[in-house]
N, C-alpha and C positions, 0 to 999 in steps of 0.2 A: 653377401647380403642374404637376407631368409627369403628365398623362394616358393610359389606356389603357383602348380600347374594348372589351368583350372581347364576341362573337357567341353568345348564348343561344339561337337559335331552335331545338337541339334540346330545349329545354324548351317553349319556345312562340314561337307565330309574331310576328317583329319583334320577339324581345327581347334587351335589350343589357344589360351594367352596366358603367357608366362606374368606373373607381379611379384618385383623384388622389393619388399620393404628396406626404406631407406634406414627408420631404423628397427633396430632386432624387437622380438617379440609384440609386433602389431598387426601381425596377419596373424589369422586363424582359419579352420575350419570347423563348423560347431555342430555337434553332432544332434541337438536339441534346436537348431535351429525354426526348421518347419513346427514342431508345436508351439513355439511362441511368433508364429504367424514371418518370419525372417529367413533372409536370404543363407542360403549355408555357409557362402564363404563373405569373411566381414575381415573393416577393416577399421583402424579407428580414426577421430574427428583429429583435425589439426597436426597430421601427420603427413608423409610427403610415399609417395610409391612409383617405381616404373614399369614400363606395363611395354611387350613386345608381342605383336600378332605375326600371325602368315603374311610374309610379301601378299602384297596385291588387298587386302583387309586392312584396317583403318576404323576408330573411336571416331565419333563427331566432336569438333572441337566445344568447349563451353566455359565455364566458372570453376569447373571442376576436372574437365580432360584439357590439358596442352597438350597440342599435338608438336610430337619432333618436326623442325624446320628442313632437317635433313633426311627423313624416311617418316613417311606418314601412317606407316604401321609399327611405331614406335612414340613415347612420349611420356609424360606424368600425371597421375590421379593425387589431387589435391582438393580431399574435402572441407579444408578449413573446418566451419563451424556447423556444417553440413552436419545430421544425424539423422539415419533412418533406412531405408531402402534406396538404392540407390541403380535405377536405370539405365542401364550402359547400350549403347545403338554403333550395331557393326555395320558396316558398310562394304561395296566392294564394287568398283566403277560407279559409284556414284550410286548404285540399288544398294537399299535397305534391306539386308540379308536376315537380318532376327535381332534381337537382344537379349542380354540376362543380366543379373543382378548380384550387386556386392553389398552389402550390408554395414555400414558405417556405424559405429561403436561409439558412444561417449564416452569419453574417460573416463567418467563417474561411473564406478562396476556398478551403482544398482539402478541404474537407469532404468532398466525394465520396470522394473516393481515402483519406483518413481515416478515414471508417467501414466502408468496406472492411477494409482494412487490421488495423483494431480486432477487428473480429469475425473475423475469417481466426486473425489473434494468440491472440482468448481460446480457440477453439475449439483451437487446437494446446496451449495451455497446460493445457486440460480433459483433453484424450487425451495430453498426456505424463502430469498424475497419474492416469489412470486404467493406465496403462500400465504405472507405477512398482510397482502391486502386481498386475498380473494380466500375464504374459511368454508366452501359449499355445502351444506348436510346432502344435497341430492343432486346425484349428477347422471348425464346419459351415460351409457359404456358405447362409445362413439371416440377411438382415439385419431383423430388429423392429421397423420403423417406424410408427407409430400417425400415417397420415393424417386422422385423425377427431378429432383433437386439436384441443383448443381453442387448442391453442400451434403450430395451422400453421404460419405465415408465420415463426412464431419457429425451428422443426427447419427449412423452408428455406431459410431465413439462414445457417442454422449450414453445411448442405449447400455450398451454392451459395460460400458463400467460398470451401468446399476443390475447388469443382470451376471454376467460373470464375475459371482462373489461367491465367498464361504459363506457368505451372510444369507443371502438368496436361497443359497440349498439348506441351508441348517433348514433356514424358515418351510421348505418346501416337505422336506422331511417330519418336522412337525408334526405338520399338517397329516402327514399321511399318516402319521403313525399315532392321531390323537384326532381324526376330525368332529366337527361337532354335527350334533345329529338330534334329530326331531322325530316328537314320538305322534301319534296321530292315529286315528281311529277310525276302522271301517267296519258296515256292515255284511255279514257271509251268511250264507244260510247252512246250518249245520246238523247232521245226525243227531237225534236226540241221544241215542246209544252213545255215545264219541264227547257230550261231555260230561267230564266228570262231575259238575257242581253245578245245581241249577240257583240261580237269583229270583228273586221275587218277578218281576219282568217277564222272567222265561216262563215260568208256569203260567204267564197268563196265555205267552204265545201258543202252548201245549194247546189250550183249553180253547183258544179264539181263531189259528191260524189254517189256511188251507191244506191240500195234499194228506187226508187224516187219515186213519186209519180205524177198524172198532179192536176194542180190548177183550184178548179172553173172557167168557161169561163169569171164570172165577175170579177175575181181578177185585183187587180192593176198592178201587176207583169207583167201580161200577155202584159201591153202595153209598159212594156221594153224588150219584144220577149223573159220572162220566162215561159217558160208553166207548167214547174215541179220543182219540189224541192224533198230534201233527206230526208227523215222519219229520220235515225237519224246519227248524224253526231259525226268522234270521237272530242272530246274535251279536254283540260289538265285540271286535278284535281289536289292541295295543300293537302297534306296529313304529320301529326305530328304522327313520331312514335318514340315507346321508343326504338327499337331495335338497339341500338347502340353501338359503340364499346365499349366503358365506360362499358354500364352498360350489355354487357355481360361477360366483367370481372369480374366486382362485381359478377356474376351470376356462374363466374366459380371458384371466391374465393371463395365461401359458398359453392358450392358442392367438390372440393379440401381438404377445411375443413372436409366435413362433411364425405367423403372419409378416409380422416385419423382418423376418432373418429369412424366410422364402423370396421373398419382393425383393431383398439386397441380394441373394443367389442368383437373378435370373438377371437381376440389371448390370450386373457387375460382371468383369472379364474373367472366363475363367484359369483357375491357377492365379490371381492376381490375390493379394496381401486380403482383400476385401471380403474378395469372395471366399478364403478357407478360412478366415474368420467367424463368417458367417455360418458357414455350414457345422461351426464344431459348434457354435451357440444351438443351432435349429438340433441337432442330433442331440444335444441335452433336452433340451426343450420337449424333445418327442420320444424319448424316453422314461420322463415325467407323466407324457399325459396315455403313456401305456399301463396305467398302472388301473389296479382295479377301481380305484375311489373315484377314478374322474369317468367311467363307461358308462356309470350308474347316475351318474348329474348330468340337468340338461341346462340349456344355455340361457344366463338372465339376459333381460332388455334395461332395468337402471337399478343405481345401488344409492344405497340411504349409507351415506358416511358415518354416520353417529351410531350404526351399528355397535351395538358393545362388545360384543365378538369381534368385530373388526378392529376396532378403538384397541382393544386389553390383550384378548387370546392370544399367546405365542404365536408364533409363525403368520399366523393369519392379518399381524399387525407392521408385519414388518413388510408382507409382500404389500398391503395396502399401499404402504410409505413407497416403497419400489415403481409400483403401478403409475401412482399422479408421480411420481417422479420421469416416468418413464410421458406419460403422456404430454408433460410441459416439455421434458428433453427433445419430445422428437418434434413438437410445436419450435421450439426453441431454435434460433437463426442469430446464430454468433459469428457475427464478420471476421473477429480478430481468429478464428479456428482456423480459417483459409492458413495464417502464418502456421497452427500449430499439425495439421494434416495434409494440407495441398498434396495431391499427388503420393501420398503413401509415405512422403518425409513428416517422422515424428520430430519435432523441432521440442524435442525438451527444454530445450533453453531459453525459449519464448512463452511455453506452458508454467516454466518456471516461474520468469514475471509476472503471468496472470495471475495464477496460483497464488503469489509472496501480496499481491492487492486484495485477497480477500482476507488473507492471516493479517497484514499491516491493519487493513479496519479493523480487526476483529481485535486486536493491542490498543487503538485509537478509541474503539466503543468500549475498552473497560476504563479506563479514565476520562473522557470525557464524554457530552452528551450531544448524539445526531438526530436531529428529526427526523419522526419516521418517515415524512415525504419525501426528503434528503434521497432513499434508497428509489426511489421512483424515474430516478432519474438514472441507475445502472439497467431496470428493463422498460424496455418500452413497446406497447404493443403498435402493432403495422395492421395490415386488413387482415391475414388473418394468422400470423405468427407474433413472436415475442420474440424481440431483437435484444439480445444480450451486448452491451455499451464496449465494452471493453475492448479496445483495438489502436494497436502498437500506434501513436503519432495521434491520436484522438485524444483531446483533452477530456476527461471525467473530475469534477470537482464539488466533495460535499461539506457542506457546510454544518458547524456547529458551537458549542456552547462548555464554559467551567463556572459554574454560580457555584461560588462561597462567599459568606462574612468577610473572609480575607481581599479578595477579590475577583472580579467577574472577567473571563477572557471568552474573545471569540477565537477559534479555529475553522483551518481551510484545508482536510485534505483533498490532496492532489492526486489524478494519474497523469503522465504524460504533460504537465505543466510546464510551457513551455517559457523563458526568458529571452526575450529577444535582448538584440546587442540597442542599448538604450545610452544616449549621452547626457539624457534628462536625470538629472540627481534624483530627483523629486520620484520619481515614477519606479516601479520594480524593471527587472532588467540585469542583464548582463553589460558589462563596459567594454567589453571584450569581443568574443564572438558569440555567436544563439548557443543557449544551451537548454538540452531536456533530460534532468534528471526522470526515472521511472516513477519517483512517489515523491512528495512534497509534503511536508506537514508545516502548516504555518500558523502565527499565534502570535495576538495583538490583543488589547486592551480592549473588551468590549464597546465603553466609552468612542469610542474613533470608530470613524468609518476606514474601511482597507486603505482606499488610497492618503486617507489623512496620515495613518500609522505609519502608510511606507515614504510619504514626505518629511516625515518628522524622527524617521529610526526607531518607532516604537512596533516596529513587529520585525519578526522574526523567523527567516524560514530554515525548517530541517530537511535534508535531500536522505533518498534512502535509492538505490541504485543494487539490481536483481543480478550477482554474477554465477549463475549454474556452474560456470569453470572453475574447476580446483586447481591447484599449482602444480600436480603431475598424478597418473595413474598409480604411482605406490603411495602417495600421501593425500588421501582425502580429505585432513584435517585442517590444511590450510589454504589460505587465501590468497592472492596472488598481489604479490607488491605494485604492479603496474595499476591495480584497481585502487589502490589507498591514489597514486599518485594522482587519478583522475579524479578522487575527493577532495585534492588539495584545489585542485580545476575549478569547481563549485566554489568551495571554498573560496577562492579568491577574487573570482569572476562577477558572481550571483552578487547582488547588491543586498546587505540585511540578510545576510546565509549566517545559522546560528554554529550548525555541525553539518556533516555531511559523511554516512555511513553507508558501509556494504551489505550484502544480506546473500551471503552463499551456502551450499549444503552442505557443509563441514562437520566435524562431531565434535567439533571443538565445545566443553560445556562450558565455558567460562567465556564473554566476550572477550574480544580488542577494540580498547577505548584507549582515545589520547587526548590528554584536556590544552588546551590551548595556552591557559592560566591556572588559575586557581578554582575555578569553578566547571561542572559537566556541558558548559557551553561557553564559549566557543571550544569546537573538539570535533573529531574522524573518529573512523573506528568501522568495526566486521562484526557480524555478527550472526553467527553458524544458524542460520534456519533449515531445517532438516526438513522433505515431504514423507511426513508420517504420520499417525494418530497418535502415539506417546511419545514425550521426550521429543519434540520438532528443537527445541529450545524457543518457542516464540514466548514463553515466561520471563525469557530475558529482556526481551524488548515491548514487553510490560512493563515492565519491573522500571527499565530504562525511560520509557514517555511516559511513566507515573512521578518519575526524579523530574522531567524534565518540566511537567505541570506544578511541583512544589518550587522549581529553580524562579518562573514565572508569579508563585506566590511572592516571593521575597520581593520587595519592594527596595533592597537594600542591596543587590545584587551586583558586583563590580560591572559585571555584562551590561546591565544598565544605565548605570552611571556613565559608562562609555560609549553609550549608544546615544545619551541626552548631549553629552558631550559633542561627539560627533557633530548632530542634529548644530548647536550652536555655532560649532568652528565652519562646517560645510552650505548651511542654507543662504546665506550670502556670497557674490563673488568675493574673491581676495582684492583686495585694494595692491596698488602697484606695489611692486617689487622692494622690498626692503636692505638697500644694497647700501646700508651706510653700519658703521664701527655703533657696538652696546657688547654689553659683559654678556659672557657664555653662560655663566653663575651667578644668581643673587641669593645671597645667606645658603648656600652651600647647595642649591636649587636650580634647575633646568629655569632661564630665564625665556618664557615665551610674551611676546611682546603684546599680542590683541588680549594677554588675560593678566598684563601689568600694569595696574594702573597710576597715575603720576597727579598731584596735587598741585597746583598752580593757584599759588597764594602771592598778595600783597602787603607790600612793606611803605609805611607812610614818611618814612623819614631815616639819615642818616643814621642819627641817635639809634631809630629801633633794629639797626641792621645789623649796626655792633653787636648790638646786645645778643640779635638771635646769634652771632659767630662766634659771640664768645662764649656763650650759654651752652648754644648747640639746642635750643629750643625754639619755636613759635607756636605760637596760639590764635586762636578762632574766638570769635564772638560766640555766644550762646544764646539761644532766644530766636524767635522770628523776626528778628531788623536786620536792616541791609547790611549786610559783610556776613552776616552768621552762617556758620557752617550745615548744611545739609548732611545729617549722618545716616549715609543711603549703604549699601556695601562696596561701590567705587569706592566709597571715603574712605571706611574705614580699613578696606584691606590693600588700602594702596603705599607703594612700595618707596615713592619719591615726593619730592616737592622742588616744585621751580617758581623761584620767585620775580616781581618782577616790582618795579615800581614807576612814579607819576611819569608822564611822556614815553614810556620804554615801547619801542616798537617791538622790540624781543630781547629774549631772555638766553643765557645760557648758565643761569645762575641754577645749578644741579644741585640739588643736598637727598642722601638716602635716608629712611624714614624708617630708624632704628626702633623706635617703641613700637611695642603689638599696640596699636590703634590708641587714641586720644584719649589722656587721663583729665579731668575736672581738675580745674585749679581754683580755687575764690580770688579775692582779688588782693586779701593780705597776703596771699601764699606768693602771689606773683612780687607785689612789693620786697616780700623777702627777699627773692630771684635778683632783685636790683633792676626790675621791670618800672617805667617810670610812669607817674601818672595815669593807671590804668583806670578807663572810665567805665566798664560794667562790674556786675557784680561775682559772676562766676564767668571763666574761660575754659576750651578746650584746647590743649597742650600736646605735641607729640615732639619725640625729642628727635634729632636731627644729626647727621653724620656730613663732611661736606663731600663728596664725588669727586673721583679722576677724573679732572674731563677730558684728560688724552682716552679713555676707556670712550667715551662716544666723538671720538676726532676733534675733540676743541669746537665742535659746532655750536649754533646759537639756534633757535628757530621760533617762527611769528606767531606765536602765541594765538596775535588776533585772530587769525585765520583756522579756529578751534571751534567746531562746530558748538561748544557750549560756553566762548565767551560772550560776555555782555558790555555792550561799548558805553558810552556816556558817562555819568554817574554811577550803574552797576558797573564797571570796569574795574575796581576794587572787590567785587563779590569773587572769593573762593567758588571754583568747579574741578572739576578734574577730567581726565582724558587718556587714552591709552597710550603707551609708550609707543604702538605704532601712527598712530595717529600726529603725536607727535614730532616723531625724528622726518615724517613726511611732509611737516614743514620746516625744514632747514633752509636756514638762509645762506645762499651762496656767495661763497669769497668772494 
């Protein structure tokens, strides 16, 4: 196995611990470590290692160290899904001898640059909707920052992405090498000798001011009655200076900065992740403000935002945007950060999630429409911070809107929306056990209120679920099959689940989509979201909830029809048990009993019985008098006719109901038929086949007892009834 020796003696003298990766190439030693603020020797996530100290030292057991049952200075480091720095505590008789540190690797090579990236992205995402309702022209330069916060490292986070950029220093350099500058005017008193060009103005000064002097007796002067002149007269000077409002704010963003990365130096442990963080920020920072341009500016007290130097001018605009960014960041108290920094574990794969909630709105806001108060509800302010919403097992839900011609729908996205395990049809829910998809996107018929839509099947939800983890360290591309399986999970679970898709950082540029039928919903599917500025592929899942709002247009959509369908078969209990003999097939046809419906007609005489057996016909009255037929769609798409006549308590007289629905006959037409004495003027006729009735067990059944007979006199009126309804009155042998 690949071993690695690693040097303890600043915990005690001669001590080592040996780590044998279980498997090859997962230990490392990184020579760049400490510049990117990490431990030297790492190890990666979801891997297995054994670890062997000096007799008598000993690992504290946890989540992550097993200790051997048989020598306790032996055992295994298992960081599962653990990423980040990783704190290891020796021991020896029970004293705490020192610690040091392994470094846990995500299998995603660009992790680094990934969570970067993530947390730069959310923190811009926070300060645009903070921004969206608060627009200041004039604010104090007073920035709030609570270094005594339990959520240090987590306001340094937020800071240090907006200020450790290439974007940052372009802008700083700029500035220095273009600042803007103000010309302004004083007065000097000056040798008369020394200028070269006198103005109207001066020679009065010559003639009017003190300190004079008399003129040679030969001067020319003297023969316009000047005897004297003034040695030196004051005069205006043009003077270009940098001290400007502009660029004392630039002067008082970098020490503001450099203010906050001092205060995290002194609070922080030293040698610890935090604190040499901080110090390479602060050492930028003050090598910026060594420079000549900022010695010469003195310090403002408030800044007028609508500055247009500040607004436009390169550099000077950009650090603006940096600055209120920086000032709401460090204001800013994000509970769910505890998961993504607690303790110096970078947990990528929870920033992931967050991160994949502001790109999902951001696919959601280009097709449909969120009120802007909607977003009011991700920050909210406390006494005197702004609590960022977002946090693992917290539900966040916003609401919105798709007007067209076509039709109007309401949507609900989701964070953390949770489905409990529900037995209620009617109500959303899981049937199974709670489940909490990451993001929700749901979508209903404006018309209906939520819970009408989800009693009725007329809404629809799509689950979208964050997996960081790729299928292995040499293939970044794909997605891990155990994740589609727990879409199938949703999928089957979730009550009104339309699809249910993944979203991992894959480079995959083509989604995986799987349709369920014929249509992009019901369907699974992956879909590569990359943490990057170009090319993330969130165009795909655009592209994808822009299908999914025209699938919603269609009004004619099989997904629908199946859904109203549903809605009819499920919103009633099932009536008992249909455990008696009917055909598997009618007209070459899936025969379902509650949507077959059967004709139950009467015959007044011997004579007219023959005739229908030997015809293979019967006919209805037309008209609104009693016997006449109702032509409702029971009538006419039904499949049978049982007849019966005067005294019959029941019937088993079965005939199938071969014509597509009732053709008009007059009354000569029937006379031709060898129909006898028919008394109205026009009938309706369907032709008739007679039935197996070994096919329904030779059974008879009580007709009367048809929720739509009518006794007395109406007991000759045609109704009809469903073939289950029927067979569940049989009469027993």
């Amino acid at each position: 196995m690949q071993k690695l020796k690693i040097n303890l003696s600043h915990i005690a003298h001669d001590l080592d611990i040996d780590i044998y990766a279980v498997i090859p190439n997962t230990l490392f030693q990184i020579a760049d470590a400490l510049e990117n603020n990490e431990a030297e020797f790492q190890i990666i996530e979801g891997c297995y290692y054994q670890y062997k100290l000096k007799k008598g030292f000993y690992l504290e057991g946890s989540e992550v160290i097993e200790v051997s049952n048989f020598n306790n200075s032996e055992g295994r480091i298992s960081p599962n899904t653990y990423v980040g720095t990783l704190p290891l505590s020796i021991y020896e008789n029970g004293i705490l001898k020192g610690t040091f540190q392994l470094e846990v690797q995500s299998v995603k090579t660009s992790y680094r640059k990934d969570y970067r990236f993530m947390l730069e992205s959310i923190t811009k995402h926070a300060t645009d909707l903070i921004l969206q309702t608060n627009s200041p022209v004039n604010q104090t330069l007073e920035v709030d920052f609570d270094t005594d916060s339990k959520s240090l490292y987590q306001q340094f986070c937020f800071v240090k992405s907006i200020i450790d950029t290439e974007e940052f220093d372009i802008a700083i350099q700029q500035i220095i090498k273009s600042p803007v500058t103000n010309w302004s005017s004083k007065i000097e008193y000056k040798d008369v000798r020394s200028l070269k060009k006198l103005k109207s103005k001066d020679l009065r000064q010559l003639i009017h001011s003190q300190n004079r002097v008399p003129l040679p007796s030969s001067h020319p002067l003297r023969n316009s009655g000047i005897n004297s002149i003034a040695v030196k007269i004051p005069t205006s000077i043009h003077d270009e200076s940098i001290d400007t409002p502009e660029n004392r704010f630039i002067k008082y963003v970098l020490e503001t900065f450099l203010f906050f990365c001092e205060e995290i130096i002194l609070k922080s442990k030293k040698d610890s992740r935090l604190n040499n963080e901080a110090q390479t920020i602060s050492n930028k920072l003050e090598f910026y403000l060594q420079h000549n341009l900022f010695k010469e500016v003195s310090r403002p007290t408030t800044l007028k935002l609508n500055s247009p130097v500040l607004q436009k001018k390169a550099g000077y605009r950009d650090v603006l945007k940096t600055w209120l960014m920086f000032d709401l960041s460090a204001k800013l108290i994000w509970e769910g950060g505890e998961d993504v920094y607690s303790a110096g574990n970078k947990d990528v794969a929870k920033l992931y999630e967050y991160w994949l909630f502001f790109k999902l709105l951001e696919a959601v806001k280009e097709t449909f429409t969120i009120d802007s108060e909607e977003y009011k509800k991700l920050i909210k302010p406390t006494a005197d911070t702004l609590g960022l919403q977002l946090k693992e097992g917290k539900q966040i839900a916003l609401n919105g809107t798709h007007i067209s011609k076509e039709r109007e729908l309401s949507i609900k996205f989701s964070y953390n929306k949770t489905f409990g395990r529900n037995h209620d049809l009617s109500k959303e829910g899981s049937w199974t056990l709670q489940m909490r998809p990451d993001y929700t996107l749901s979508i209903w018929p404006k018309e209906l209120h939520e819970k009408e839509a989800e009693k009725t099947e007329q809404i629809v939800h799509i689950h979208f679920d964050a997996k960081y983890k790729v299928k292995n360290k040499q293939d970044n591309s794909k997605f891990k099959e155990v994740d589609i399986h727990k879409m199938h999970a949703y999928k089957d679970a979730i009550r009104r689940t339309g699809g249910a898709y993944i979203l991992y950082p894959g480079i995959d540029n083509k989604p995986t989509t799987f349709k369920g039928f014929h249509e992009i919903l019901p369907g699974l599917g992956a879909f590569a979201i990359r943490p990057s500025e170009e090319n993330s592929g969130i165009n795909h899942l655009i592209d994808f909830i822009n299908e999914i709002k025209k699938h919603f247009i269609n009004r004619a959509t099989q997904r629908e029809n199946v859904s109203t369908k549903t809605y009819q078969i499920i919103k009633d209990k099932p009536l008992e048990g249909l455990n008696e003999p009917i055909p598997e097939y009618l007209n070459g046809e899936k025969l379902i009993p509650d949507e077959t419906y059967v004709l139950v007609g009467f015959y007044n005489n011997q004579t007219q019985y023959e005739w229908i057996s030997k015809k293979g016909m019967y006919n209805f009255r037309m008209g609104s008098g009693n016997g006449s037929l109702v032509l409702d769609n029971e009538t006419v798409s039904a499949k049978y006719l049982l007849l019966h006549t005067h005294n019959d308590k029941s019937s088993g007289d079965l005939w199938k109901i071969v014509s597509k629905g009732p053709k008009v006959y007059t009354k000569e037409n029937l006379i031709k038929k060898g129909y006898i004495n028919p008394s109205q003027e026009y009938y309706l006729v369907i032709e008739l086949e007679k039935v197996n009735l070994s096919d329904f067990g030779e059974n008879k059944w009580d007709f009367r007892k048809l929720k739509n007979y009518n006794s007395g006199n109406a007991s000759a009126k045609p109704f009809t009834t469903t073939l289950t309804e029927l067979i569940h009155q049989k009469i027993e042998n």
